[in-house]
Z-matrix of the N, CA and C atoms (Angstrom, degrees):
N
C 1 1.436
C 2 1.524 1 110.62
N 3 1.250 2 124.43 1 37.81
C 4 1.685 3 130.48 2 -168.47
C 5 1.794 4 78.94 3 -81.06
N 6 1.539 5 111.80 4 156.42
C 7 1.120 6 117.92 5 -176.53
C 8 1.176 7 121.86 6 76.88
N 9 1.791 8 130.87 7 -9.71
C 10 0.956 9 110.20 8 -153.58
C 11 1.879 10 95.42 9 -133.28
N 12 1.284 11 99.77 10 102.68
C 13 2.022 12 98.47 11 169.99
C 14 1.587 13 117.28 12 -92.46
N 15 0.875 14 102.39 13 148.95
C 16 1.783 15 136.51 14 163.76
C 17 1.295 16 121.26 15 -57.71
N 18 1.661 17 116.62 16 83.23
C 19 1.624 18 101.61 17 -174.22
C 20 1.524 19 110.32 18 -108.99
N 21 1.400 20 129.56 19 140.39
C 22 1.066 21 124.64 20 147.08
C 23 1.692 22 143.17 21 -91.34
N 24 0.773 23 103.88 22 146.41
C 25 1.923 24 107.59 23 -167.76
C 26 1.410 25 103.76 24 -122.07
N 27 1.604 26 109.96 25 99.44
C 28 1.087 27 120.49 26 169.97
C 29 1.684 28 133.48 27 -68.82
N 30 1.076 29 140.85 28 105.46
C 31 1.681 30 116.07 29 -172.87
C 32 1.967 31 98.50 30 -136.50
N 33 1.343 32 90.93 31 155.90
C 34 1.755 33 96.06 32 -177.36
C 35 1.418 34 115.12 33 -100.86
N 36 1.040 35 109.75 34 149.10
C 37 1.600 36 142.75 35 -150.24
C 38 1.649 37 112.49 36 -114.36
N 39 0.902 38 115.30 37 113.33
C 40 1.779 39 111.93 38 177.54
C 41 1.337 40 111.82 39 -105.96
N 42 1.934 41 102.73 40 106.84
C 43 1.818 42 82.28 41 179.54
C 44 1.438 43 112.07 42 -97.80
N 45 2.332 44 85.01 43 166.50
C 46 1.522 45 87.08 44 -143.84
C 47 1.449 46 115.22 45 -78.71
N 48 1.829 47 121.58 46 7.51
C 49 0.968 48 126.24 47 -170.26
C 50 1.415 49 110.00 48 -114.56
N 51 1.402 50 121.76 49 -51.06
C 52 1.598 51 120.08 50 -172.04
C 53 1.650 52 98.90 51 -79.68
N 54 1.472 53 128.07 52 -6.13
C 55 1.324 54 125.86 53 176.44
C 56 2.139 55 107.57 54 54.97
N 57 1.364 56 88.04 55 45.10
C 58 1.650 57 109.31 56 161.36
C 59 1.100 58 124.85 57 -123.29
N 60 1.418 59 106.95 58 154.34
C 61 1.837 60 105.27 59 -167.09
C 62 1.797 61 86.13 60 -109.44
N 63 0.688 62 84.11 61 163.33
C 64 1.941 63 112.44 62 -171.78
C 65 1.306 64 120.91 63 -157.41
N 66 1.133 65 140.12 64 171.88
C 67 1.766 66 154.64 65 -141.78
C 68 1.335 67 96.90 66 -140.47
N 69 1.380 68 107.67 67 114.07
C 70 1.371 69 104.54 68 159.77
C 71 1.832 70 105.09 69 -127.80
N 72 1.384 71 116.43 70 163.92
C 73 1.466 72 123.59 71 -170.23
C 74 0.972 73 114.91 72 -144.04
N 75 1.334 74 134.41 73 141.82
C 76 1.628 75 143.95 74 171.43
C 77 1.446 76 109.07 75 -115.93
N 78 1.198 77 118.75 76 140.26
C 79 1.790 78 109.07 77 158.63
C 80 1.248 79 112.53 78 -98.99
N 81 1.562 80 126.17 79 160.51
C 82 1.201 81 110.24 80 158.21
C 83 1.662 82 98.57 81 -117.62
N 84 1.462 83 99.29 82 -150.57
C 85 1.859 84 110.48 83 167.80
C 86 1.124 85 100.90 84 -137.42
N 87 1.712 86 110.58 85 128.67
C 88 1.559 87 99.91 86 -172.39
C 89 1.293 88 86.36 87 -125.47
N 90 1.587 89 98.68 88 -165.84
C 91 1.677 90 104.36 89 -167.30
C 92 1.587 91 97.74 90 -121.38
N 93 1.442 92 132.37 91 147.04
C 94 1.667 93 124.27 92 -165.84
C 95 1.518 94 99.89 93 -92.09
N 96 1.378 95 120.42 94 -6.47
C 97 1.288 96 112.37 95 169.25
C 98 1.685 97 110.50 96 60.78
N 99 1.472 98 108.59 97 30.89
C 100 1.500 99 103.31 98 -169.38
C 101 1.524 100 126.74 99 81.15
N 102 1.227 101 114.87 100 -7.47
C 103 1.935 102 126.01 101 -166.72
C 104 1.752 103 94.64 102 -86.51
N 105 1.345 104 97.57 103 143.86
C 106 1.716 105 92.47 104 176.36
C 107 1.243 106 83.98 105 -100.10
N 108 1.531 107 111.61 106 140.56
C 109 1.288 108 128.93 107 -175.27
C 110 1.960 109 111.87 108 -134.91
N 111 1.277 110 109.40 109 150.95
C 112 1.269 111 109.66 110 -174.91
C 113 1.096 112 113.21 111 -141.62
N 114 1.623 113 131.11 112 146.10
C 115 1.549 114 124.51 113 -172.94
C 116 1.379 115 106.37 114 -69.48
N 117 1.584 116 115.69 115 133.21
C 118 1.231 117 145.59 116 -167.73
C 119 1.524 118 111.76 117 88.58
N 120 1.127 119 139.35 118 18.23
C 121 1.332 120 143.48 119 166.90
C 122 1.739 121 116.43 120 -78.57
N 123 1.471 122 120.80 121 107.07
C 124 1.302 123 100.26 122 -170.23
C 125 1.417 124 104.66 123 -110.79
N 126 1.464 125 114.15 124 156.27
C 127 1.436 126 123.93 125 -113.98
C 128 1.923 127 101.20 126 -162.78
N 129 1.682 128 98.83 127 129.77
C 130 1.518 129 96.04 128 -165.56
C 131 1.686 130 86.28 129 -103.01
N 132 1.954 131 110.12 130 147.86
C 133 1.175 132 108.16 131 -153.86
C 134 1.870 133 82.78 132 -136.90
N 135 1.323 134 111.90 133 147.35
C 136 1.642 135 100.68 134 -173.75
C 137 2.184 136 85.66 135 -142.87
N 138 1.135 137 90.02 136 144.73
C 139 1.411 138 109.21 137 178.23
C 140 1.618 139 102.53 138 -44.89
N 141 1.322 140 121.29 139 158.93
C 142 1.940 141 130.95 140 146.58
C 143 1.206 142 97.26 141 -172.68
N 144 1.283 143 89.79 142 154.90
C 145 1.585 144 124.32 143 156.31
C 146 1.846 145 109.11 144 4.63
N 147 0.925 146 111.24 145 124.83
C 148 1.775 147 109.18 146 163.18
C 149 1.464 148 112.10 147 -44.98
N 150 1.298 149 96.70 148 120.06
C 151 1.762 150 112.01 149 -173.38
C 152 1.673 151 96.80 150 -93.98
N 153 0.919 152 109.85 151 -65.41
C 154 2.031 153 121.96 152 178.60
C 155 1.678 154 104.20 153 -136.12
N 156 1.212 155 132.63 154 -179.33
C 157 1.000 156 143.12 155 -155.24
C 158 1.540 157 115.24 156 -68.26
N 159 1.409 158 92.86 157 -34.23
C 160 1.778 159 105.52 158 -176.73
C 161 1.299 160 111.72 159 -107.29
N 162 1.365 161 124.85 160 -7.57
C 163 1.560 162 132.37 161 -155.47
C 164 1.802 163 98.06 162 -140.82
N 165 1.907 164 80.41 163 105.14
C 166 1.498 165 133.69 164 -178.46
C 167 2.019 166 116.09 165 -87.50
N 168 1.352 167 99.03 166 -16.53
C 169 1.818 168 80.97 167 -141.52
C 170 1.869 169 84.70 168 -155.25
N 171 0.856 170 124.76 169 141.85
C 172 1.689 171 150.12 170 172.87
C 173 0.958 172 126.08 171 -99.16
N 174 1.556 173 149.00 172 119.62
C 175 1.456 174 150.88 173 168.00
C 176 1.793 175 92.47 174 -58.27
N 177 1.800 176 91.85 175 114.29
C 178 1.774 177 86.31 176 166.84
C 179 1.698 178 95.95 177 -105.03
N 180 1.372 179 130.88 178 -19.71
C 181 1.470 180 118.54 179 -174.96
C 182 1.478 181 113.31 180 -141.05
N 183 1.364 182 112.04 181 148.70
C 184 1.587 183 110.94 182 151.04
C 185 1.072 184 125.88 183 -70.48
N 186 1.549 185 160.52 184 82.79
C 187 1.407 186 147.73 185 -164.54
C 188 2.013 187 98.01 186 -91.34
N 189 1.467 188 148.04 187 -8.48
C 190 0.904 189 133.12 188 153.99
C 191 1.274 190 105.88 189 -150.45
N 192 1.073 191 116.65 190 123.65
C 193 1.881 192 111.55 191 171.45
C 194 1.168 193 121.16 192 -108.80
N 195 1.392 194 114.89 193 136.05
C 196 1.862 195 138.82 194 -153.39
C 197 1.653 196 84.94 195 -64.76
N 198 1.324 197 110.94 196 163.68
C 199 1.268 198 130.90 197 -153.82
C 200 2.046 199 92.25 198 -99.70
N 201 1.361 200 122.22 199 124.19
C 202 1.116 201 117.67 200 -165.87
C 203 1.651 202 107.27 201 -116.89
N 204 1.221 203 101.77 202 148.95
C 205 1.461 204 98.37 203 -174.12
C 206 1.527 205 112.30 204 -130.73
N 207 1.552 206 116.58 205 132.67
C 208 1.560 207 111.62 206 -172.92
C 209 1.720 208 109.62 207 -59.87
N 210 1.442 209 119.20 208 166.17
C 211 1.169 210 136.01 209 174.07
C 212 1.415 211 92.79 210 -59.60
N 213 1.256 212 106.66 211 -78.96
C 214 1.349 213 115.13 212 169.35
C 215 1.738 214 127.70 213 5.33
N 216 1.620 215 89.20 214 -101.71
C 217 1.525 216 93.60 215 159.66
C 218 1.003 217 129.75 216 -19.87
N 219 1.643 218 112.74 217 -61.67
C 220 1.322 219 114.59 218 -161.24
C 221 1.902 220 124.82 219 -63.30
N 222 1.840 221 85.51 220 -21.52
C 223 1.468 222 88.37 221 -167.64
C 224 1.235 223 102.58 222 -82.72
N 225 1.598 224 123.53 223 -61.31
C 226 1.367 225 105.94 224 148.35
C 227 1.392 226 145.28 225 10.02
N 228 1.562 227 115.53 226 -79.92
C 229 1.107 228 105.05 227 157.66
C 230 1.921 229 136.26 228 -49.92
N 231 1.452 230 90.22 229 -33.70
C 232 1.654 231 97.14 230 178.46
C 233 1.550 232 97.21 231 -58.93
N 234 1.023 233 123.39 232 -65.40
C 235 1.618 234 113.32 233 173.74
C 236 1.292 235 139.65 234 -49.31
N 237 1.153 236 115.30 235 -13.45
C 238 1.210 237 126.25 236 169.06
C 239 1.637 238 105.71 237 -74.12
N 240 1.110 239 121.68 238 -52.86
C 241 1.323 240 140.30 239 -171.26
C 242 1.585 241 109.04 240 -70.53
N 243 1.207 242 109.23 241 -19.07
C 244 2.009 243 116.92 242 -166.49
C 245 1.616 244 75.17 243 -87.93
N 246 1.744 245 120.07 244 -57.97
C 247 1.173 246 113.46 245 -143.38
C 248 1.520 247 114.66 246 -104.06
N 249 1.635 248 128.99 247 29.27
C 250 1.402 249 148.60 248 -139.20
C 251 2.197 250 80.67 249 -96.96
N 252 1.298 251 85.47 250 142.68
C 253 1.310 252 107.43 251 169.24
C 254 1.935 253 110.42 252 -65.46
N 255 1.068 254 96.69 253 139.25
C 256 1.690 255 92.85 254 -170.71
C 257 1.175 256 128.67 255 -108.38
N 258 1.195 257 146.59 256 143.58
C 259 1.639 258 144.10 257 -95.41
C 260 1.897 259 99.37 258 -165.91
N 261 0.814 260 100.24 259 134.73
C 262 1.706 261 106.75 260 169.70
C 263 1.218 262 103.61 261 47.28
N 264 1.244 263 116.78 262 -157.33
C 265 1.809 264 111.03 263 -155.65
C 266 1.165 265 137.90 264 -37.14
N 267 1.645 266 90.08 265 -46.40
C 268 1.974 267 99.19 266 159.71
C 269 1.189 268 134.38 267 -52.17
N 270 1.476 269 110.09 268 -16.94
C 271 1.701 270 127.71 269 -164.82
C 272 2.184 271 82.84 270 -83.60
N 273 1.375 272 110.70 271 -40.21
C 274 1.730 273 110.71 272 -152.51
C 275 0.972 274 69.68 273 -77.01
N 276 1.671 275 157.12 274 -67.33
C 277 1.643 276 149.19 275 -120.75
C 278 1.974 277 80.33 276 -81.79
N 279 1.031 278 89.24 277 -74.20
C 280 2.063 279 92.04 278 -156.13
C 281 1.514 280 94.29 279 -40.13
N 282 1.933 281 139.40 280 -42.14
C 283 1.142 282 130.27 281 177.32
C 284 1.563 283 112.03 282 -36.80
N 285 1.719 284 99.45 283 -69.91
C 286 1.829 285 111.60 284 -168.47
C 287 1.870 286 89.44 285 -49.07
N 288 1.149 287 122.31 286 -41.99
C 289 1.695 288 103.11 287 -156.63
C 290 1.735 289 102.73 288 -68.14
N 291 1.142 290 97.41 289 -33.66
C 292 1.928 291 96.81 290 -164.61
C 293 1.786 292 97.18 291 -76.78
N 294 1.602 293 127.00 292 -33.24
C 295 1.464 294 121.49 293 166.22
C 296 1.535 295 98.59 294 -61.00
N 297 1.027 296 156.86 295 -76.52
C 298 1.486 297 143.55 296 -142.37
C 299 1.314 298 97.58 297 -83.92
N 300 1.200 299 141.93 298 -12.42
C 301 1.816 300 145.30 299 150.52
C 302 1.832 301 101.18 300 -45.40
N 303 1.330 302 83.30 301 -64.26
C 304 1.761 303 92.46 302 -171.58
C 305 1.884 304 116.90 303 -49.51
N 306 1.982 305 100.80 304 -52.27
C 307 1.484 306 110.29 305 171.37
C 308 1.565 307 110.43 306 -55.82
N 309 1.368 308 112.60 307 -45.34
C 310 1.812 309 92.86 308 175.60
C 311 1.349 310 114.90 309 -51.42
N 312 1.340 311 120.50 310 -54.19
C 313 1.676 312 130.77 311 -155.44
C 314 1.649 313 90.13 312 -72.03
N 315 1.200 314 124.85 313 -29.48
C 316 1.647 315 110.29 314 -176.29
C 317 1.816 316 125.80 315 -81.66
N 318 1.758 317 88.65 316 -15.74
C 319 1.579 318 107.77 317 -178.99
C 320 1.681 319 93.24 318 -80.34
N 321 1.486 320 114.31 319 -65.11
C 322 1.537 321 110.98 320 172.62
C 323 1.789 322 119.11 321 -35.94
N 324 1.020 323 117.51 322 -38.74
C 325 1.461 324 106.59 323 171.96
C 326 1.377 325 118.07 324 -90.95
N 327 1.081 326 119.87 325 -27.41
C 328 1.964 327 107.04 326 154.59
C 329 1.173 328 124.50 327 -56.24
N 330 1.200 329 120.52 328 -45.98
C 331 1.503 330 142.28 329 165.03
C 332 1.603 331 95.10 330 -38.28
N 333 1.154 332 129.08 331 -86.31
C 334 1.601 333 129.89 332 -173.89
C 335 1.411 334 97.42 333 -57.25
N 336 1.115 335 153.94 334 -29.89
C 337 1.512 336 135.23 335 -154.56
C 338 1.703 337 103.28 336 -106.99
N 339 1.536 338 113.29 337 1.89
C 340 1.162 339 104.68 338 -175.05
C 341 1.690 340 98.84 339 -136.37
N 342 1.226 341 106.34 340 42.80
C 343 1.847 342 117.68 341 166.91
C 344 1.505 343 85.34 342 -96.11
N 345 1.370 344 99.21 343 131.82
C 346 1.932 345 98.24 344 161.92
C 347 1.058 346 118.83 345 -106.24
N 348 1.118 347 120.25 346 168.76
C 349 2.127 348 125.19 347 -152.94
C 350 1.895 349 87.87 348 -128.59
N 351 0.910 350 85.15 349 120.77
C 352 1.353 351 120.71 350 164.70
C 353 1.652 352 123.76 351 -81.78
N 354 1.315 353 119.45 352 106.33
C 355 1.705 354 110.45 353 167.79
C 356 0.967 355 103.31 354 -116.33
N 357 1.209 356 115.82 355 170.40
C 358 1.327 357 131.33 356 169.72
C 359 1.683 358 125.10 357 -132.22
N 360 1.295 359 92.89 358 134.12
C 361 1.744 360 105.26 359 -152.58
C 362 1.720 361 98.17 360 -106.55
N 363 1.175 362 114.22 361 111.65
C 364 1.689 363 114.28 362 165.09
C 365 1.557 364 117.46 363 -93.54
């Protein structure tokens, strides 16, 4: 099915008894006719010829295309966000952890700097 997107065609409905309008939708299968197309791109679709069994109708236009975002960017941003400096409570927790990081490493070097060396003098 390469070539081939999923459109829906929304139109409103007045029923004939509760005198409410409502949404009704059909999909069809159209053919991209070559158009690079992306989900949320809405898209003018005109009848032809039987293409395959289910596929009636051809994308002849883009009339708005969904807002696209590079790979790039995006990952980027994901990293920015994994690796964002941290803010309110988490900021006090990660503080206390990196001070009692620091008190071990400062007890470990007193600890070594205060073994005394022994010679011995004949």
């Amino acid at each position: 099915m390469t070539g081939t997107v999923s459109v829906s065609v929304d139109r409103h409905v007045f029923h004939p008894i509760y005198k409410k309008r409502f949404r009704r939708s059909k999909k069809f299968l159209c053919d991209t006719n070559g158009l690079d197309l992306y989900a949320g791109d809405q898209v003018v679709i005109t009848e032809c010829k039987p293409i395959s069994k289910n596929k009636y109708f051809q994308v002849t236009e883009i009339t708005k295309a969904a807002p696209r975002v590079s790979d790039m960017k995006e990952d980027a941003a994901i990293e920015k966000v994994l690796h964002r400096e941290k803010t309110g409570a988490d900021a006090k927790v990660k503080e206390k952890a990196e001070e009692a990081a620091a008190k071990k490493e400062a007890k470990k070097d007193d600890k070594t700097t205060e073994k005394p060396t022994t010679t011995k003098s004949e």
